[in-house]
N, C-alpha and C positions, 0 to 999 in steps of 0.2 A: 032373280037368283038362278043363278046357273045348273042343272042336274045334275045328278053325279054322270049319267048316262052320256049327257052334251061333255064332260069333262074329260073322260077317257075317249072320248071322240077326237077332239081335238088332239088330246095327245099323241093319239094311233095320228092320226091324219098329217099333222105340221111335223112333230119328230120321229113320228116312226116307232114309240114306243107302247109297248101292252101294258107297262107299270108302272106305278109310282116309286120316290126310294123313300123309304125314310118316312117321315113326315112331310113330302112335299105336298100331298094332296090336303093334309090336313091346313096346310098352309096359305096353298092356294085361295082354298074354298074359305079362306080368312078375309083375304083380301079381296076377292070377289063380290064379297060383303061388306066391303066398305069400312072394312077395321084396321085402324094402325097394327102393324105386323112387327115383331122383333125375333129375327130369324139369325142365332148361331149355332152356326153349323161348320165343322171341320173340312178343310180344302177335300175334294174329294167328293164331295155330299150331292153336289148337284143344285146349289143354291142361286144357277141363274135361271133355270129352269122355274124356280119361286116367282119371278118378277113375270119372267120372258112368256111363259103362258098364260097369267091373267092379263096381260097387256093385249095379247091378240083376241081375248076373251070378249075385252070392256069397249066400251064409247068410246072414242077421243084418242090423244095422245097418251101414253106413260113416259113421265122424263126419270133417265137412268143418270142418276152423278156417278162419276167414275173417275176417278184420280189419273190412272193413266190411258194415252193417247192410244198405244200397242193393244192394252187392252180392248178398248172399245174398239179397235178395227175388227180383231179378230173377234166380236162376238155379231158385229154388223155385218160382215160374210158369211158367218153360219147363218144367221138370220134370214139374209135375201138367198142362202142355198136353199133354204129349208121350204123357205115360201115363196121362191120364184119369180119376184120380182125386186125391183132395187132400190124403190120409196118406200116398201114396208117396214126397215129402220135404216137409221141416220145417224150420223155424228156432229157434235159443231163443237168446236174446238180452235184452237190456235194454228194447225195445221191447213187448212182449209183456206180456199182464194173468195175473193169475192164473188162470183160467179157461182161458185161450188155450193156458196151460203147462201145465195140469192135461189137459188133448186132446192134445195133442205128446207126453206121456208115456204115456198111454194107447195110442195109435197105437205107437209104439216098441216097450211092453210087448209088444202083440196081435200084432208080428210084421208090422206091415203098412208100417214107413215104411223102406225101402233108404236115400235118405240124410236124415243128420240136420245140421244145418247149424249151427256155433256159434262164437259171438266168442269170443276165447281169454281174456277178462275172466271171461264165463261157467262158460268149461272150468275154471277152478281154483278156482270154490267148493265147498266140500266136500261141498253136497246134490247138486250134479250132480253129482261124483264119486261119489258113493255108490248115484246111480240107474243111471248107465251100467255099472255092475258087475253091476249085475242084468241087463244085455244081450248077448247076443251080438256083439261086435265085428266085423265084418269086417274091417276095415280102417281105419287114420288116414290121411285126406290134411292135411298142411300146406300150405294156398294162400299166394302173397305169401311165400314164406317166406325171404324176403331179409330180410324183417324183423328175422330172430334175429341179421344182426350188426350191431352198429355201424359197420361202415366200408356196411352198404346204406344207401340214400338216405330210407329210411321206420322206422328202427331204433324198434322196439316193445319194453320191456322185459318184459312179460308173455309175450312170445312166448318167452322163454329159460325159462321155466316147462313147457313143454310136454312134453319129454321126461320130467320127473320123475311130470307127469298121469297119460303116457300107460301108465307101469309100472306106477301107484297101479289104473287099471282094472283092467287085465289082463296076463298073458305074454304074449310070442313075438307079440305084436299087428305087423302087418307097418305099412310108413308107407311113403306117397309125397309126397315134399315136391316143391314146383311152382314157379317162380320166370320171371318173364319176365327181367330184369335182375340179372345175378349180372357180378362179375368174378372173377376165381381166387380173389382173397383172400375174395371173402364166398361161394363154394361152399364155401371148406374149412372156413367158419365155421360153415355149415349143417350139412353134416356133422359135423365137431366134437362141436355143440351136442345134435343129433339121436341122436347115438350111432350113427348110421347109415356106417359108412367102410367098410364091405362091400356095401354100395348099387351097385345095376347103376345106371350114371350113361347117362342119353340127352341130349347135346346139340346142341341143334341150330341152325346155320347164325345167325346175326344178321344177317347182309344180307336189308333189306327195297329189293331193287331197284329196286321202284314210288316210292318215297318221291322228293321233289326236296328237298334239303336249302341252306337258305339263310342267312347273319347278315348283318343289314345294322346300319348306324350309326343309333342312336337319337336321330334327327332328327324333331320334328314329328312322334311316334309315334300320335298319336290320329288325325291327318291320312292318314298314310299306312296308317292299319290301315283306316277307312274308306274309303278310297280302295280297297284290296286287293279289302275284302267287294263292294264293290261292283261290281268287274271280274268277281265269280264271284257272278250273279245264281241264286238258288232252290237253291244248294248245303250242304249244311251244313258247318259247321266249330266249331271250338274254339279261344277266346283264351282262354289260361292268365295270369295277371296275378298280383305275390306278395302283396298286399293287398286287404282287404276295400272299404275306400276305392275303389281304382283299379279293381276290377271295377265297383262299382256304376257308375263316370263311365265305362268304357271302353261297358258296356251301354247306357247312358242317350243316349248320340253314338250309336251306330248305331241306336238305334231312332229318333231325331230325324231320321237320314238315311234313313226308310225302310226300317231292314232290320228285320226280325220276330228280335229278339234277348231275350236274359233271362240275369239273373246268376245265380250258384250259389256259394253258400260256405256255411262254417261258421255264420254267425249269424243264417242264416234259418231261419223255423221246419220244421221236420221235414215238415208236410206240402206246404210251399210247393215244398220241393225235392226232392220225390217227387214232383211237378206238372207240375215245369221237368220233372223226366229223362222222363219220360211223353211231355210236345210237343215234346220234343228225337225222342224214338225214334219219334212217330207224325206226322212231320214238320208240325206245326203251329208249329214256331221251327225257323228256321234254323239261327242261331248262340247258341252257350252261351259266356257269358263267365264262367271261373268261377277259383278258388284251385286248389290242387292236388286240392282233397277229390273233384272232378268225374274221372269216368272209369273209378276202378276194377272193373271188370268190366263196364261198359260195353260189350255188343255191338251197337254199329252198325255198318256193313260199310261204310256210305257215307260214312262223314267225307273229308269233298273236301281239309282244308287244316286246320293246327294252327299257331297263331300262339303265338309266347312271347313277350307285355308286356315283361315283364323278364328278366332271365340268369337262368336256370333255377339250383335251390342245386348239382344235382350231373349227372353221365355219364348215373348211372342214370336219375335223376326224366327227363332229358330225353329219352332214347330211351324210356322207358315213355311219355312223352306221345305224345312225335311219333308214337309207334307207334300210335296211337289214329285215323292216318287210312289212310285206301286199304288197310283190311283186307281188301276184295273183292276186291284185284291190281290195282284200276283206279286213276284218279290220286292221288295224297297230296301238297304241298304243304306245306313243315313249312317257316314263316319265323322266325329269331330277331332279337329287335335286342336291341342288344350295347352298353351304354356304362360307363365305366369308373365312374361315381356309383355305379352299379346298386353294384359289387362293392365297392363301398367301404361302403355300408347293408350286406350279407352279412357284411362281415369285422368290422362294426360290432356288429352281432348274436352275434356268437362271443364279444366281447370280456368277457361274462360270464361263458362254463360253464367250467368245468374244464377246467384245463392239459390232459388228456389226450385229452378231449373235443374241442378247439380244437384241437389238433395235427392230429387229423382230420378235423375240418373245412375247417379250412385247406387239407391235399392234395386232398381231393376239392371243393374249387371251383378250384383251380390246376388243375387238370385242363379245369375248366368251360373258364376263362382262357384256355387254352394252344387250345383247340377253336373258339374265335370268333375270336383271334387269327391262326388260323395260314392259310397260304395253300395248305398243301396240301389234298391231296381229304377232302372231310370224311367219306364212309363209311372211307376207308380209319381212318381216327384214333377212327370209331365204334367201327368192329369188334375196332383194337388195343388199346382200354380194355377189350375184352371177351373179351383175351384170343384173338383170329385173327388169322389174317392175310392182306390183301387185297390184291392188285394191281389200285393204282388205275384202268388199262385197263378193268378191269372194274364199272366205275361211268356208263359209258356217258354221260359227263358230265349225270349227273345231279345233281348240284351247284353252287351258284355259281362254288366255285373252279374246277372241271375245264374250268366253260363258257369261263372268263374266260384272258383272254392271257397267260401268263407268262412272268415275267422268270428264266432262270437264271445263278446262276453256279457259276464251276469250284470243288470245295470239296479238292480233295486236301489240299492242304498248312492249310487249315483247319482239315479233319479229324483230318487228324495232330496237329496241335496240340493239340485238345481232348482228345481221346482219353489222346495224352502226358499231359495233366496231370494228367486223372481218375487213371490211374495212379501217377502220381509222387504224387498228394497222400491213397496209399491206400486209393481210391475212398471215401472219408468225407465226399462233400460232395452236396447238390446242384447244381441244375443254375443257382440264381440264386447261388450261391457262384463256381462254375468262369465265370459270366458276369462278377463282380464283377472277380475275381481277373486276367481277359485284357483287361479294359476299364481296369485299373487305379485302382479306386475303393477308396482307402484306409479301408472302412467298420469300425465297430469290430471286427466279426468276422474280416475277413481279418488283421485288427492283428492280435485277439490270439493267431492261431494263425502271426504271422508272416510268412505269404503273400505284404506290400509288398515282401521282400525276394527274390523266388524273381527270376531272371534272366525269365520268361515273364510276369512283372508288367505289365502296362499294354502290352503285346505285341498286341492284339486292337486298341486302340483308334482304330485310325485306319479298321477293318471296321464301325465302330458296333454299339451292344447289339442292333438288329435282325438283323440278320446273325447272331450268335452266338446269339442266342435259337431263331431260325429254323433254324440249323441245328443244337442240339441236339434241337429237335423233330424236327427229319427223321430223324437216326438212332438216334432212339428207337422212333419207328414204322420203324423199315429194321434193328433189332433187332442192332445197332452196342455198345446198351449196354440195360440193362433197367435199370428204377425198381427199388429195395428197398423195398415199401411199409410192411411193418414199422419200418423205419428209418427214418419221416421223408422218403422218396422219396430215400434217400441214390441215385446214379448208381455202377451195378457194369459193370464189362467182361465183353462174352458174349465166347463165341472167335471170332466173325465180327468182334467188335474189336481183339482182340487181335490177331487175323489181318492186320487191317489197318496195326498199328504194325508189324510185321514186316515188311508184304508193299506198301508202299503201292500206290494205283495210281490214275490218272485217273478222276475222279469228279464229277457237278455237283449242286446243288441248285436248289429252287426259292426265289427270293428274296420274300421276307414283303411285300405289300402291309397295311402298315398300316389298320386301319378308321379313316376320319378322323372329324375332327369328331360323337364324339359325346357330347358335353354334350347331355342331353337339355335341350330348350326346350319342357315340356310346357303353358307357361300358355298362357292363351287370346289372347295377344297374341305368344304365341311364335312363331318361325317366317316371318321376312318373305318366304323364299326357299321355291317350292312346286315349280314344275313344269317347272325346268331354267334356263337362262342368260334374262339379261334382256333384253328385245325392248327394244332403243336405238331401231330410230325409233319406238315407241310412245311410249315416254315421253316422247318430247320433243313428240311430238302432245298428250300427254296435260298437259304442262306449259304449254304454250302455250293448251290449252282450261283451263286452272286460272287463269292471266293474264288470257285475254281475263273470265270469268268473274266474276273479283274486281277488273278494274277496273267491269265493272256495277254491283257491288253496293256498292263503293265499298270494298272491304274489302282488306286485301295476302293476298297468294297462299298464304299457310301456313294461314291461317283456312279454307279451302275444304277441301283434303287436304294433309297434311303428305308430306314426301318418300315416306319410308316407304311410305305406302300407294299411292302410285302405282308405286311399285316394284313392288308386288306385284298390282298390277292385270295388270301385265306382263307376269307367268308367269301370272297364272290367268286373264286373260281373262274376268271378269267381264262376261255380257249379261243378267241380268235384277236386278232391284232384294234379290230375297232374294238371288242370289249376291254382289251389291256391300255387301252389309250384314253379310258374312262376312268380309270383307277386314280387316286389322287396321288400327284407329286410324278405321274409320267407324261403323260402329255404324246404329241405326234411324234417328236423327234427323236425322246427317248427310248418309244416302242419299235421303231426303224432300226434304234443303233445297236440294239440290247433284247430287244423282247424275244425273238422269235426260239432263244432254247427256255425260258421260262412259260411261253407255250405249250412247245412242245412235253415238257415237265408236268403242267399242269394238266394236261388233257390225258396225258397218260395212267395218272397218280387218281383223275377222275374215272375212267374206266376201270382200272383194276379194284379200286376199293367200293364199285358200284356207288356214285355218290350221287345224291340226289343236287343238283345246282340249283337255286335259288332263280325261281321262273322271273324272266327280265329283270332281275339286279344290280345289271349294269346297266345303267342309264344312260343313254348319249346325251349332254349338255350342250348348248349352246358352245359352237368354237369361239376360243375367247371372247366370253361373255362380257365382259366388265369395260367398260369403253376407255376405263381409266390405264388397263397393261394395253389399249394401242396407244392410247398415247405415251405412256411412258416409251413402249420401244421405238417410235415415230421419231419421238424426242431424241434418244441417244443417238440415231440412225442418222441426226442432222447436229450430234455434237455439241448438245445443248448441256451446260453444266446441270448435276444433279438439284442441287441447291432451287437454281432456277425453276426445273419442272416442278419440285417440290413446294413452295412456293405459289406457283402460278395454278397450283389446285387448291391451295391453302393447308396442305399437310407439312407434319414436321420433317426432316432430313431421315430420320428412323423409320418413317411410316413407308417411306420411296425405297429405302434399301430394303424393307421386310419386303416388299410390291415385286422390286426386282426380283428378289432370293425367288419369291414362289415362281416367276417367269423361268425364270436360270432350272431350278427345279423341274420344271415339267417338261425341258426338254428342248427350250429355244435358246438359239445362241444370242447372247449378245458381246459386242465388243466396246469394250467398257476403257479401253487404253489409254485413251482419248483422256478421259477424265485421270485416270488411276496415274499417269504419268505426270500428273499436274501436283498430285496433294499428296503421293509418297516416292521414295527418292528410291533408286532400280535395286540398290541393294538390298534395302528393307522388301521393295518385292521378293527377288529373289528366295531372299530366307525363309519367308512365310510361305512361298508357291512350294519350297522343297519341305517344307514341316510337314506339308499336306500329303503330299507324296506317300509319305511314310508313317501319316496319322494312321490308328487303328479306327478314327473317331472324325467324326466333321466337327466336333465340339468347339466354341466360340472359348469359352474358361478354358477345357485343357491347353491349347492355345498358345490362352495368353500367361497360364501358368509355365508351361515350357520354355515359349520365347523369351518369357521378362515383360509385365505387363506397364513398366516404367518406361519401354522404348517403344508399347504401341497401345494406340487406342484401339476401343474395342469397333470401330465404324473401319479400322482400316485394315484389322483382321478379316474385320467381314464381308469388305469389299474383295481382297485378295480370297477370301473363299468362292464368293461370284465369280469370280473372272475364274480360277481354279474347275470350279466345276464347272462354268461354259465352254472351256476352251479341253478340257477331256472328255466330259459327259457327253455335250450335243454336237 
């Protein structure tokens, strides 16, 4: 056995450090002892350090399983930095030549390589089974080992192989299995699986106090993620997005704004994103926009801020992310937006795998749900999925919720109700069951267990479902009643509930602020509303300069800028020609032909009234982002009937005129004559192009109420509005 004195030795000596954090020495000196180890610890903790210095300690080899291949690189460079040469660890992997393998094994043989580094794909062929037999073991660490259950958020089926491996090597082989994100039920699953239920368990604390944790409503999400980076100039951070798609456009916007950004996923090539994690760690890129695959083992100490695109799938995946900033103690920044589509593509995804598989999937994003939803403190609701328990005092309102005003109400006789019926209904249900049942919503399941008839029937409903929802979340986390997570999340009585139907007594909660509005409006026209309430006397300066304008040019006032976009001049205070060309419904052509006295207007009406402008709220977008408006104007450019185009994308005749309209709109010409001279006859032109002239209104209805809507369809109004407004507008 090793001394304490030989312990801090080595640590001074190989890493350079005078200290231990945490429980790692307590951990070490576990393993150095020859005991199964179960070590969770929150991202941040320092848990390779656990494996990495009794391996340099012990006889023999330690073989490290590690899921990914990024990871083990970068933990086998610090290794051979640390100890100066390049057999004292190894990787074997699928990345590796035969040659490369044939050195790795050599080094191992000769005694010279402490750890050995390997994907648990690798660990179970039967020639590495039959090499590492010839090895001295020290020790097995399981990294990521959350992966062995199902209910963890990154469940790996090769991972449940490991124990039967690790017997095929060798006896009495000791294991330390390592997890940042465990809840009860996937520690006992690791255990379980491990063989390991005699394991000295080290757990430690999950509050990352440094962390600011935030959900907002998924409004204009590429606007205000841009807008974010750009409030935190030369910092780095991490946007998590759940698509291959959406990273590439969320990366492609922030670098058009300036910011030194790069994507990262699955379907780039292998060295491109060994390239990215390089300038992400040697700060030559700020920000990494990337899938979930970005991060793991990932140490950078400085990540300023962690943004989540979309609702993260589970508890775990999110707090592994977010954990990925202000690993130094210094700031972290962890924003989510939160819209109810997100979770309906999630449940949408499920609706294939297996009934048992779907079951649990389903709890663990109800969980996600219940943590964006709710109004209470959101470390406290982190640390109760993880199994602690927090008094939210002690979050130092580091949260949106905590910062934000709240509303309570009194819940005694609330509580008692709920409570009551969890009871009376044999505690067999969940928590959207006992919500149905008090709300009075006759749905097939409380039919056919009966339930419309219970006297407490539709008892709840005049509290609304938020209330009821909101406060079963409160005393779930205030530990009133515990989840049965076996059971479908059925709702059990602790005695602190039971105590309660006994003993009642005055009590309040916090009442649920709703996230509103979030339909996310991600297209490039999305989003009329940016930078708070709308500046009324602007607009009406800016209307009156649209009037005096278009009677100049002889034109009616919607041909200039349509409503809409002066609306939104309004919040964002466009003063230069690339910010007004940002604005939705102008476009290049329009700010050329028109922009420069609404300019001049705006920058003026900014100065005099000292206005504070909304820092980068106009975002430069991708120039015609949508691959679909070049081909439409590709198309007409070669005289191709509408029909056709429309068609040959699979959309209907209506969807290609709304396509056009927003083109025509933003300020590109098209000439549409071609067509228009085939399917309406010049005098019905005529009539409609002179209506327009002298409309007060673009209106499709006033229109057709003027002209006679018996001598026109509405697709031919609205084409002669197209060609009207391209052939005066742009």
């Amino acid at each position: 056995m090793e001394t304490k004195k030989s312990l801090f030795d080595n640590l001074q000596n190989f890493f350079g450090f005078d200290n231990f954090k945490g429980e790692q020495e307590a951990i070490i000196t576990n393993i150095l002892a020859g005991n199964d180890t179960f070590v969770i610890m929150p991202t941040g903790g320092g848990k390779s350090m656990c494996y990495q210095l009794p391996a340099l300690m012990s006889d023999g080899t330690a073989i490290v399983i590690s899921p990914l291949i990024a990871l083990m690189k970068n933990q086998v460079d610090q290794l051979r930095a640390f100890g100066g040469s390049d057999s004292i660890a190894h990787f074997l992997n699928s990345s590796l030549t035969k040659a490369e393998i044939l050195r790795v094994k050599e080094d191992v043989l000769g005694g010279k390589t402490k750890l050995l580094y390997v994907a648990p794909e690798s660990l179970t062929k039967q020639e590495n089974i039959d090499f590492l037999r010839l090895n001295q073991v020290s020790f097995v660490a399981v990294d990521e080992a959350h992966c062995i259950s199902e209910w963890g958020h990154d469940f790996r089926p090769e991972y449940r192989k490991i124990r039967q491996v690790i017997s095929n090597i060798g006896e009495n082989i000791p294991i330390i299995a390592l997890t940042a994100t465990a809840t009860p039920k996937v520690q006992h699953d690791i255990q379980k699986n491990l063989q390991m239920n005699n394991a000295t368990v080290f757990k430690s604390s999950f509050n990352r106090g440094n962390l600011f944790y935030e959900v907002r409503a998924k409004r204009n999400v590429l606007k205000e993620i841009v807008k974010f980076v750009k409030q935190h100039p030369g910092k780095s951070g991490i946007v998590y997005c759940l698509s291959r798609k959406k990273v590439e456009e969320v990366a492609e916007a922030l670098s058009l704004n300036g910011v030194k950004a790069l994507p990262y996923h699955a379907g780039l090539d292998a060295k491109v994103r060994a390239d990215t994690q390089d300038k992400f760690l040697m700060e030559d890129v700020d920000v990494i926009v990337a899938t979930i695959a970005f991060g793991m083992g990932i140490d950078k100490p400085d990540v300023r801020y962690v943004i989540h695109h979309d609702v993260p799938k589970s508890m775990e995946g999110y707090y592994q992310e977010t954990g990925r900033a202000g690993r130094d103690g210094g700031e972290g920044v962890c924003v989510a937006f939160y819209s109810e589509k997100d979770v309906d593509k999630l449940q949408k995804f499920m609706k294939d795998k297996p009934v048992s598989e779907r079951e649990i999937g389903t709890q663990i994003l109800k969980e996600v749900i219940d943590y964006a939803e709710s109004s209470v403190c959101r470390r406290k609701q982190i640390l109760h999925y993880f199994g602690e328990n927090f008094n939210e005092a002690g979050c130092n309102c580091m949260c949106d919720n905590c910062s934000a005003t709240k509303e309570y109400f009194d819940g005694e006789e609330h509580l008692h109700r709920a409570l009551s019926l969890i009871k009376q209904l044999g505690e067999k249900f969940d928590d959207h069951h006992i919500v149905s049942v008090l709300m009075g919503e006759d749905n097939p399941q409380v039919h056919h267990y009966e339930h419309h008839t219970l006297d407490v029937f539709g008892s709840g409903k005049a509290q609304g479902a938020n209330l009821w929802k909101s406060l079963l979340r409160q005393i779930l986390l205030d530990n009133y009643l515990s989840k049965d997570i076996d059971q479908y999340g059925l709702l059990r009585l602790t005695a602190k509930g039971q105590n309660f139907i006994d003993n009642p007594h005055s009590i309040r909660f916090i009442m649920n602020r709703p996230i509103e509005g979030t339909d996310d409006d991600d297209s490039e026209d999305g989003g009329k509303q940016g930078g708070g309430a709308l500046d009324a006397q602007l607009l009406q300066m800016l209307k009156d300069q649209r009037k005096k304008l278009a009677k100049q040019k002889g034109l009616p006032p919607f041909v200039v800028f349509q409503d809409p976009s002066l609306e939104e001049m309004c919040t964002h205070y466009p003063i230069t020609m690339d910010e007004l060309k940002q604005i939705s419904g102008v476009g290049t052509g329009k700010a050329a032909k028109f922009g420069a006295p609404f300019i001049d207007l705006i920058k003026k009406y900014v100065e005099e009234n000292d206005i504070d402008r909304p820092v980068d709220l106009v975002i430069k977008s991708a120039a015609n982002k949508s691959a679909l408006k070049v081909y439409i104007i590709q198309n007409i450019d070669r005289h191709l009937d509408l029909e056709d185009i429309a068609s040959s994308k699979g959309l209907a005749y209506e969807d290609i005129l709304r396509e056009i309209e927003t083109i025509v709109n933003s300020g590109t010409k098209l000439n549409l004559n071609y067509y228009i001279n085939e399917v309406i006859d010049e005098d019905k032109q005529d009539e409609v192009f002179d209506y327009f002239r002298t409309a007060e209104d673009d209106s499709i209805d006033h229109a057709m109420a003027e002209l006679g809507d018996e001598d026109y369809t509405r697709e031919e109004v609205q084409l002669m509005r197209i060609k009207f407004m391209s052939e005066l507008g742009n």
